[in-house]
BALOBA-1460 file (C-alpha; in Angstrom, 3 decimals):
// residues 268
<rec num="1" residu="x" x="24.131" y="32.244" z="99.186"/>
<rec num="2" residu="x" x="20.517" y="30.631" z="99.143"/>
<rec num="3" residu="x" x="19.630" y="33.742" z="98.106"/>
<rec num="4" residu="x" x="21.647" y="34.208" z="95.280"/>
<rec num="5" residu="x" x="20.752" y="30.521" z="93.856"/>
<rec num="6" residu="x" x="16.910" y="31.088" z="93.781"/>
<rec num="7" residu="x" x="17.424" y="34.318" z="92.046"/>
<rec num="8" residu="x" x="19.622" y="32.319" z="89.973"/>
<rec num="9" residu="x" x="16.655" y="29.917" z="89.622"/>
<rec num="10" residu="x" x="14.085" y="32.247" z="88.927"/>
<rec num="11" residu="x" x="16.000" y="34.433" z="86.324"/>
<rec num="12" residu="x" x="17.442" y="31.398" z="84.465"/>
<rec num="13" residu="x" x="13.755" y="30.031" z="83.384"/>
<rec num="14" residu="x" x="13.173" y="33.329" z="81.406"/>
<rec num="15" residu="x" x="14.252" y="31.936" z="78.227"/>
<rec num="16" residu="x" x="14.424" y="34.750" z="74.723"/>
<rec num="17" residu="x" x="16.715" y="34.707" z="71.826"/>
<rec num="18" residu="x" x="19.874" y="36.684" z="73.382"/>
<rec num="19" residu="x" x="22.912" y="34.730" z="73.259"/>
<rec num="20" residu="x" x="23.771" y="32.965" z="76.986"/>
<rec num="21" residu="x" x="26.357" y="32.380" z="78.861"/>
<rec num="22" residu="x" x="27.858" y="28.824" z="78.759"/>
<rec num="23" residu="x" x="30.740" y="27.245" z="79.810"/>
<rec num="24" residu="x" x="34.125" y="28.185" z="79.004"/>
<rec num="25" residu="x" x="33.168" y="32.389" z="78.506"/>
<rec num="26" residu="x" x="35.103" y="34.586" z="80.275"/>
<rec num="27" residu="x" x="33.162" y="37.188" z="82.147"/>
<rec num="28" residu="x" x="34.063" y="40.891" z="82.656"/>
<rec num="29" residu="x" x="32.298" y="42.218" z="85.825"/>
<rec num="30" residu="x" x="32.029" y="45.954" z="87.181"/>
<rec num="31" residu="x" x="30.415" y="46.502" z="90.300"/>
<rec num="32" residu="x" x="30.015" y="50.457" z="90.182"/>
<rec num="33" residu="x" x="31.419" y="51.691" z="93.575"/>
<rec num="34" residu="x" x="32.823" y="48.314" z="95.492"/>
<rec num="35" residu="x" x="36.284" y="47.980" z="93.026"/>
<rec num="36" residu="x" x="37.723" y="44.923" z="94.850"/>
<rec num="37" residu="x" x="34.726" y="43.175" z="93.441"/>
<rec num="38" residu="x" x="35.176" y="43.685" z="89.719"/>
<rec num="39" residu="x" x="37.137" y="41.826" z="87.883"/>
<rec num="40" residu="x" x="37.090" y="38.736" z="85.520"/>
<rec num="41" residu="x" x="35.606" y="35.243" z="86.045"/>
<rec num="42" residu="x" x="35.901" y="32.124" z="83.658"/>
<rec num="43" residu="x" x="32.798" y="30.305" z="83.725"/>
<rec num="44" residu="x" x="33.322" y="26.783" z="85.107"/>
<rec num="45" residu="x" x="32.557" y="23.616" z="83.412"/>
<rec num="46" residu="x" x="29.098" y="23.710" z="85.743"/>
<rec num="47" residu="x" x="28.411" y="26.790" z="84.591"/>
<rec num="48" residu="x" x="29.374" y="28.294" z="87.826"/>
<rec num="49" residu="x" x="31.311" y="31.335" z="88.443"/>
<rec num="50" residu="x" x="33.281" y="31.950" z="91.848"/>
<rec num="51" residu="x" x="32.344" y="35.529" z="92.455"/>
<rec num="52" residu="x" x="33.824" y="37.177" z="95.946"/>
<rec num="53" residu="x" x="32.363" y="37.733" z="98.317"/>
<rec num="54" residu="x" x="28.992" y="35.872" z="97.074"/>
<rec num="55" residu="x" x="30.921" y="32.515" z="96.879"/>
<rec num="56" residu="x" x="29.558" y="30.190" z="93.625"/>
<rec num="57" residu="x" x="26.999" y="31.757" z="91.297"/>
<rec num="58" residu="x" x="25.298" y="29.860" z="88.732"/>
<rec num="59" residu="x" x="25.640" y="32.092" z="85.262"/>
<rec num="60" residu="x" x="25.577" y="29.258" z="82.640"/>
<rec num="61" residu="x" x="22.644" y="29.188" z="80.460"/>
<rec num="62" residu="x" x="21.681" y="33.059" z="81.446"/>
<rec num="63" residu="x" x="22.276" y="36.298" z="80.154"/>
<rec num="64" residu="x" x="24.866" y="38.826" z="81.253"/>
<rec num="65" residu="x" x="21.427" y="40.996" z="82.264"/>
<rec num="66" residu="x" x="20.207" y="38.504" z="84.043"/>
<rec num="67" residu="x" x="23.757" y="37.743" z="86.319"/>
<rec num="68" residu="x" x="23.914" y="41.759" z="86.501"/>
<rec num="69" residu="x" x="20.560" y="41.659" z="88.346"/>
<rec num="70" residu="x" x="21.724" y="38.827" z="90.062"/>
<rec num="71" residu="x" x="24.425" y="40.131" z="91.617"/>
<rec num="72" residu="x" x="22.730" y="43.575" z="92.343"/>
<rec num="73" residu="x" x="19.923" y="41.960" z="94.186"/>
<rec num="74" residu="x" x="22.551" y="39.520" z="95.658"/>
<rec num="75" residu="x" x="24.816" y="42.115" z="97.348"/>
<rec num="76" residu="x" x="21.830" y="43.712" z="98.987"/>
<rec num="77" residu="x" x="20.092" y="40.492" z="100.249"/>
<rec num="78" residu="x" x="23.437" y="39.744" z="101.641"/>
<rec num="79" residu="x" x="24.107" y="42.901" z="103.319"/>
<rec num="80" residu="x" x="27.166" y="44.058" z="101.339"/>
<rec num="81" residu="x" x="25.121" y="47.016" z="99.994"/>
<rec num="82" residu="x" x="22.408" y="49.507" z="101.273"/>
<rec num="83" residu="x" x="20.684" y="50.098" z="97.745"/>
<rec num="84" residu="x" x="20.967" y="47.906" z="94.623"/>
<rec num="85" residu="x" x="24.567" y="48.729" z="92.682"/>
<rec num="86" residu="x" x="25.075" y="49.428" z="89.480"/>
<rec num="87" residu="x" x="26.627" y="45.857" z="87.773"/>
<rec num="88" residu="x" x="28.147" y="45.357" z="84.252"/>
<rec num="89" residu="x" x="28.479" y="41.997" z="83.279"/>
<rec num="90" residu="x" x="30.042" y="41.524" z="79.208"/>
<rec num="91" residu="x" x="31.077" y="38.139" z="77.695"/>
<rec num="92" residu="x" x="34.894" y="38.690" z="77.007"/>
<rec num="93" residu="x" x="35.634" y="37.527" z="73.361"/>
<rec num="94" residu="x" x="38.188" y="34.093" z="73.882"/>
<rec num="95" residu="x" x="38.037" y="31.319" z="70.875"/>
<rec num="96" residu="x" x="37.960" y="28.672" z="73.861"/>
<rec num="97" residu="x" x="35.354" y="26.338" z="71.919"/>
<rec num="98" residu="x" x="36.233" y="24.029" z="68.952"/>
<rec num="99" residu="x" x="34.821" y="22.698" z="66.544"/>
<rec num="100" residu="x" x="35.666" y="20.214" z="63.478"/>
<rec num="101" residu="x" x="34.772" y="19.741" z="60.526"/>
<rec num="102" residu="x" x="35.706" y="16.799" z="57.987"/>
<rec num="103" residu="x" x="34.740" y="15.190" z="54.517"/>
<rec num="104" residu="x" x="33.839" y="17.114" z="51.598"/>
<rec num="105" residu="x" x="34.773" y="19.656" z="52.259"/>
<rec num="106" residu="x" x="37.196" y="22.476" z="50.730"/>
<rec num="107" residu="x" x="40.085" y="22.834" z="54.335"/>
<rec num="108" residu="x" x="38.806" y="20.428" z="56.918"/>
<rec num="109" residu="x" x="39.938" y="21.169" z="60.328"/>
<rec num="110" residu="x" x="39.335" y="22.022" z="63.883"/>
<rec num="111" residu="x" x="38.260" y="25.333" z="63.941"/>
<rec num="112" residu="x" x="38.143" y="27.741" z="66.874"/>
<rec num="113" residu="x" x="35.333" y="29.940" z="68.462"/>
<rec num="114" residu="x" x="33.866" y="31.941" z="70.499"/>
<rec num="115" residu="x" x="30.338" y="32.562" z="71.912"/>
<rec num="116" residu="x" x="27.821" y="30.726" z="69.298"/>
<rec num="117" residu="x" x="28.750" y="28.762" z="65.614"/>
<rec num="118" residu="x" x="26.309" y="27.828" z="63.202"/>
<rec num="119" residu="x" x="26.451" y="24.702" z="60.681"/>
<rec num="120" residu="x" x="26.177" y="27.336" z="58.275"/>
<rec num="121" residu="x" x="28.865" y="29.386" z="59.775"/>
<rec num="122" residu="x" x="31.151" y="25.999" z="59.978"/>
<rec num="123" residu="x" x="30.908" y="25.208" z="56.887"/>
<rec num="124" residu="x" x="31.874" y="28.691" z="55.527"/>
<rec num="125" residu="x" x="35.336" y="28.361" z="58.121"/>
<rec num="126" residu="x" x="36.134" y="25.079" z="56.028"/>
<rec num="127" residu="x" x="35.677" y="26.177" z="52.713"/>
<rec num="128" residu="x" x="32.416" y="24.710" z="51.887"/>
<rec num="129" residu="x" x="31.440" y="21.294" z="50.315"/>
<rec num="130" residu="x" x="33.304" y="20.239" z="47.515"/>
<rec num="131" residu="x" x="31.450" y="19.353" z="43.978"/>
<rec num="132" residu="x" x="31.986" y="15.674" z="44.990"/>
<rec num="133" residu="x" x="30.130" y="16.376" z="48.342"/>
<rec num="134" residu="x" x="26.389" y="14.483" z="48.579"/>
<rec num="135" residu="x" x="23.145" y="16.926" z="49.940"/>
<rec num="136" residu="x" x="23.793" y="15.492" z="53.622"/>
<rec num="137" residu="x" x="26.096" y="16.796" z="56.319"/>
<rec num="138" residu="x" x="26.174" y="14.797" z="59.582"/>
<rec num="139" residu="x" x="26.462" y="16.813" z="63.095"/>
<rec num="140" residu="x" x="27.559" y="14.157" z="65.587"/>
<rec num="141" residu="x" x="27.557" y="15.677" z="69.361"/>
<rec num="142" residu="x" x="29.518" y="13.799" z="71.565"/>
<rec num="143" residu="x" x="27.103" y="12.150" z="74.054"/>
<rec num="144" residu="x" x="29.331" y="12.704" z="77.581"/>
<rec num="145" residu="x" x="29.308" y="16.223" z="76.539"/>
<rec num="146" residu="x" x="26.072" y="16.798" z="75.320"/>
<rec num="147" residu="x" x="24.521" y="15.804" z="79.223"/>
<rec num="148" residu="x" x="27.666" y="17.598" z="81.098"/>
<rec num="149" residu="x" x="29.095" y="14.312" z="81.848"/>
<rec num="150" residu="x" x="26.076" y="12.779" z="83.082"/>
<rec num="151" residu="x" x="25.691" y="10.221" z="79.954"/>
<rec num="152" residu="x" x="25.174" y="6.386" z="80.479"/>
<rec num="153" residu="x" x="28.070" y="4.337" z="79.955"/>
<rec num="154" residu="x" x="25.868" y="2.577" z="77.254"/>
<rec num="155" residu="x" x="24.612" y="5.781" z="75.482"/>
<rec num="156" residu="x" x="26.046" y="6.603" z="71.983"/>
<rec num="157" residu="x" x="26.854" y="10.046" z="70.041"/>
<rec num="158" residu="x" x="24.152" y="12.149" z="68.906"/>
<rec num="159" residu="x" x="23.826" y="12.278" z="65.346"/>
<rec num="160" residu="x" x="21.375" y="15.049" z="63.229"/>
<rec num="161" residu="x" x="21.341" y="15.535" z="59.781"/>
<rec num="162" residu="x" x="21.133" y="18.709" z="57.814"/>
<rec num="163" residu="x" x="20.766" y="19.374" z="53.770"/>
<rec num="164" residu="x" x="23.436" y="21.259" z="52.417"/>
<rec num="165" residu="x" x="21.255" y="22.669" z="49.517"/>
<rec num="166" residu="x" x="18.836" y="23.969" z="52.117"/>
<rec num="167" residu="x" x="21.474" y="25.860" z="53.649"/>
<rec num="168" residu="x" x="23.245" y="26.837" z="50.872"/>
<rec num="169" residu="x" x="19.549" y="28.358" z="49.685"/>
<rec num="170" residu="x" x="19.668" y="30.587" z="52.448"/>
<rec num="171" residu="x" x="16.851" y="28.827" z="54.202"/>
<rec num="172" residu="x" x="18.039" y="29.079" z="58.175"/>
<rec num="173" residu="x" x="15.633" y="27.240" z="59.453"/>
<rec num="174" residu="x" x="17.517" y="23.937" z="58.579"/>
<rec num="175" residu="x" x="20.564" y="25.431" z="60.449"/>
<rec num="176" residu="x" x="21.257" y="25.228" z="64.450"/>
<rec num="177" residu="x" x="23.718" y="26.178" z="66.745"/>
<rec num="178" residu="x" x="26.798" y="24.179" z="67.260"/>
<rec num="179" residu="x" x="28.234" y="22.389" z="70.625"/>
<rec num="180" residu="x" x="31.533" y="22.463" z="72.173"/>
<rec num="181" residu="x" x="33.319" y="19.992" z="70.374"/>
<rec num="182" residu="x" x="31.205" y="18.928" z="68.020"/>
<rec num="183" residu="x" x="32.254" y="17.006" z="64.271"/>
<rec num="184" residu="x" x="30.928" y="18.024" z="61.729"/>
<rec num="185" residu="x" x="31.130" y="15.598" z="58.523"/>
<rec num="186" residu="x" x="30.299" y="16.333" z="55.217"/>
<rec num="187" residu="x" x="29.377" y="12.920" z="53.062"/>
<rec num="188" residu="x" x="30.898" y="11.992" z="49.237"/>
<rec num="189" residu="x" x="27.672" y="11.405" z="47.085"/>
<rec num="190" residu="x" x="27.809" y="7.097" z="47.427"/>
<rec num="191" residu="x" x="28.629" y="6.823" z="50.929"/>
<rec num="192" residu="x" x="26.853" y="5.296" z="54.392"/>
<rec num="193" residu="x" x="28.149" y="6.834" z="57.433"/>
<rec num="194" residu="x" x="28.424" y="3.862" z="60.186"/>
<rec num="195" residu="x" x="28.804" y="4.958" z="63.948"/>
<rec num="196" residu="x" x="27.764" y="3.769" z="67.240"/>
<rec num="197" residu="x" x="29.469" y="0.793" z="68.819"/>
<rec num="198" residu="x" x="30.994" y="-0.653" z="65.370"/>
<rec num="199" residu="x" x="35.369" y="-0.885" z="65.802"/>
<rec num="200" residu="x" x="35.915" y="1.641" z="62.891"/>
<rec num="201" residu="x" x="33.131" y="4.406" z="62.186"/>
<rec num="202" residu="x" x="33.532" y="6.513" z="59.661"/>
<rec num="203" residu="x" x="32.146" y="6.769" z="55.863"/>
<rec num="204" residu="x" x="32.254" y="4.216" z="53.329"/>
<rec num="205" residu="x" x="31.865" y="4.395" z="49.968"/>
<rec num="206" residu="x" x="29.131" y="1.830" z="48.400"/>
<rec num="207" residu="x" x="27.677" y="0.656" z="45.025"/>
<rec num="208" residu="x" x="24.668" y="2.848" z="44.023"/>
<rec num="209" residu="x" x="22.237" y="-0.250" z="43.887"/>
<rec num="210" residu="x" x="23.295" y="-0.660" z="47.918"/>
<rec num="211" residu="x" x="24.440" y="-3.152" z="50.001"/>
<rec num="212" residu="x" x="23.336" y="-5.389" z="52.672"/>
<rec num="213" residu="x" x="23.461" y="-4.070" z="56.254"/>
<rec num="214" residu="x" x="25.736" y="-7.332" z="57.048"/>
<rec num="215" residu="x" x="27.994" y="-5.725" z="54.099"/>
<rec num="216" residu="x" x="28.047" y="-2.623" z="55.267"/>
<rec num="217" residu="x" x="29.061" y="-3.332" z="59.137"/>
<rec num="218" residu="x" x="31.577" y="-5.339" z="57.764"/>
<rec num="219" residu="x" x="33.212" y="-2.682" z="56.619"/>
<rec num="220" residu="x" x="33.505" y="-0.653" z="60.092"/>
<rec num="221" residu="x" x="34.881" y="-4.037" z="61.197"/>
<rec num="222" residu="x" x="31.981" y="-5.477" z="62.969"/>
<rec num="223" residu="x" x="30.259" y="-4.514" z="66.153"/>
<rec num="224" residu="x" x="31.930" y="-4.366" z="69.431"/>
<rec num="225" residu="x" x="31.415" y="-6.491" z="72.579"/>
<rec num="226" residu="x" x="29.225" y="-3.790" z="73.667"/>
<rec num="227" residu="x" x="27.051" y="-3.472" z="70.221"/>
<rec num="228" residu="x" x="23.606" y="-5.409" z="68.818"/>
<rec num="229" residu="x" x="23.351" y="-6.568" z="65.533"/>
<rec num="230" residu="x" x="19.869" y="-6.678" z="66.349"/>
<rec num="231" residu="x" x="19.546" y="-2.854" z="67.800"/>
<rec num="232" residu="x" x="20.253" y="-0.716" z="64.200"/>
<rec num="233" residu="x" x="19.025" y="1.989" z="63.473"/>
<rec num="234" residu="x" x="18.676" y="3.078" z="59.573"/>
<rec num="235" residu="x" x="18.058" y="6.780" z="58.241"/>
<rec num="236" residu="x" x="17.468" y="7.859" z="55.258"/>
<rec num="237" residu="x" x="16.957" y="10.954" z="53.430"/>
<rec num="238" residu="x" x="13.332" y="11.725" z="52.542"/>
<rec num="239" residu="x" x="10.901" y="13.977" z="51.196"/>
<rec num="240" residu="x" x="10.551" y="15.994" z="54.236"/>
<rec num="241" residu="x" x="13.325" y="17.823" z="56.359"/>
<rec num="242" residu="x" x="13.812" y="15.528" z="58.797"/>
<rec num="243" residu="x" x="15.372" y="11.829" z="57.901"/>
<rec num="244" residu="x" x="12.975" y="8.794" z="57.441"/>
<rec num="245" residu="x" x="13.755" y="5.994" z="59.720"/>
<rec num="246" residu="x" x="14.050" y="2.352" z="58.059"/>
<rec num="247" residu="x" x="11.735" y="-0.111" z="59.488"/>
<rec num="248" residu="x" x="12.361" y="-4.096" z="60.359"/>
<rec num="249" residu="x" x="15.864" y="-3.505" z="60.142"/>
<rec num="250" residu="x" x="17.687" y="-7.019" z="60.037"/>
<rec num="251" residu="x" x="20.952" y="-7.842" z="58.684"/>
<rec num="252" residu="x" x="19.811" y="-8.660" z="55.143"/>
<rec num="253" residu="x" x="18.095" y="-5.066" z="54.807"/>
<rec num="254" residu="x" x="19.468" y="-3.491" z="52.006"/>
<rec num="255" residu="x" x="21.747" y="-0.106" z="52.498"/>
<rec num="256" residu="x" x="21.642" y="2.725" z="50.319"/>
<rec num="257" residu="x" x="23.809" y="5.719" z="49.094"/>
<rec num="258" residu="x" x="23.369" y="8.344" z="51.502"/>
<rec num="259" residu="x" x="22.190" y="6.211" z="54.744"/>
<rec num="260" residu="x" x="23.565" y="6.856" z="58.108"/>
<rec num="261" residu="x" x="23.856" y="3.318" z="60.147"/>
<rec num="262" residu="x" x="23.662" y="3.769" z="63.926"/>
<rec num="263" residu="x" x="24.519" y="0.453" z="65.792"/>
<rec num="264" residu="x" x="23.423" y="0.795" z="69.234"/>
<rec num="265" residu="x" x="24.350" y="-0.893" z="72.936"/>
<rec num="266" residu="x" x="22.940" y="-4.413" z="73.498"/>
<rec num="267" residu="x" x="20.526" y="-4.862" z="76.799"/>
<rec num="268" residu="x" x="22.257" y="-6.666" z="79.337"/>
């Protein structure tokens, strides 16, 4: 077993651009010559497999060449085999992952997958944006599931921001790889996106000369119990590909078509 989790250790740090095994896949393994051992095994929310008679393997994050070698190596380490067997391992196709996608968009929904999603790919499920649909569209990654249930009770979602006209261009670098349950929102041209600890986020629709940021939490109804007025954060669309971050936020900064308003935990 100690075995098998350093090899584990040592394969998963070779990182390349094959797609890897994550949680939720279903894996087909053939062990050439030992039948009762093949089979298939859903990959736990750890990223674990239960693999007779091995016990737990970890498989999440590598590829189904790296496991095969795993298990090879595994077998013979743990006396189960003479000589290396041969091992098969192939991610079995199941549309266990979602993802949703909302706004401007043409037939927002939740929309099923598996193995990897892109933005761009998400976007194409739902229709794409609609004419009344601004350049920005919001991922927001949930933060418990981002860190595998690991997050601070304080910690709030994970928002990045993407130009549609970039992707619609072709250009792939301004695209990434979607999570497990991740919502995807596609802004009207004249809207703020509020989120965080605020009692209703969503998107609100503003005046093109802006608003305060008083104004504008007002209408996610105010920040929680567990929210600071004083800890926004404010980003804007610039120049460049990534957002500009406002500075000196207070409450009388000004707000502006296209902004996404983060209101974050107070320090206890």
């Amino acid at each position: 077993m100690c075995v098998a989790l350093a090899t584990v250790a040592l394969l998963g740090a070779q990182q390349g651009a094959v797609s890897r095994i994550a949680p939720k896949d279903q894996l087909k393994v053939t062990v050439f010559g030992f039948d009762t051992m093949s089979g298939e095994f859903p990959v736990d929310a750890d990223g674990t497999i239960k693999f007779p008679p091995l016990g737990v393997i970890k498989a999440g994050g590598m590829t189904p060449r790296e496991v095969e070698a795993l298990i090879s190596a595994a077998l013979v380490s743990g006396g189960y085999a003479i000589r290396p067997p041969q091992v098969t391992v192939a991610v079995q196709p199941t549309a266990s992952r979602f993802v949703t996608v909302t706004g401007e968009v043409k037939t927002p929904g939740t929309f099923s997958y598996a193995g990897e999603m892109t933005l761009y790919q998400a976007l194409v499920r739902a229709g794409m944006p609609t004419a009344t649909a601004s350049d920005e569209v919001l991922v927001i990654h949930d933060a418990t599931a981002a860190s595998s249930g690991d997050a601070p009770p304080n910690q709030v979602e994970d928002v990045e921001t993407r130009s549609i006209q970039s992707l619609e261009s072709g250009n792939r670098t301004d695209d990434l790889v979607l999570r497990d349950g991740d919502r995807v929102f596609v802004k009207k041209a004249g809207q703020v996106f509020i989120t965080g600890f605020v009692h209703n986020p969503n998107a609100y629709t503003i005046d093109s000369a802006g608003i305060t940021l008083r104004q504008a939490l007002a209408l996610a109804g105010g920040v929680t119990e567990r929210g600071s007025e004083s800890r926004v954060e404010i980003l804007r669309r610039g120049t460049g590909k990534d957002p500009d971050k406002v500075k000196d936020v207070t409450l009388n900064t000004i707000v502006k078509p296209g902004d996404t308003i983060t209101v974050k935990a107070r320090r206890f």
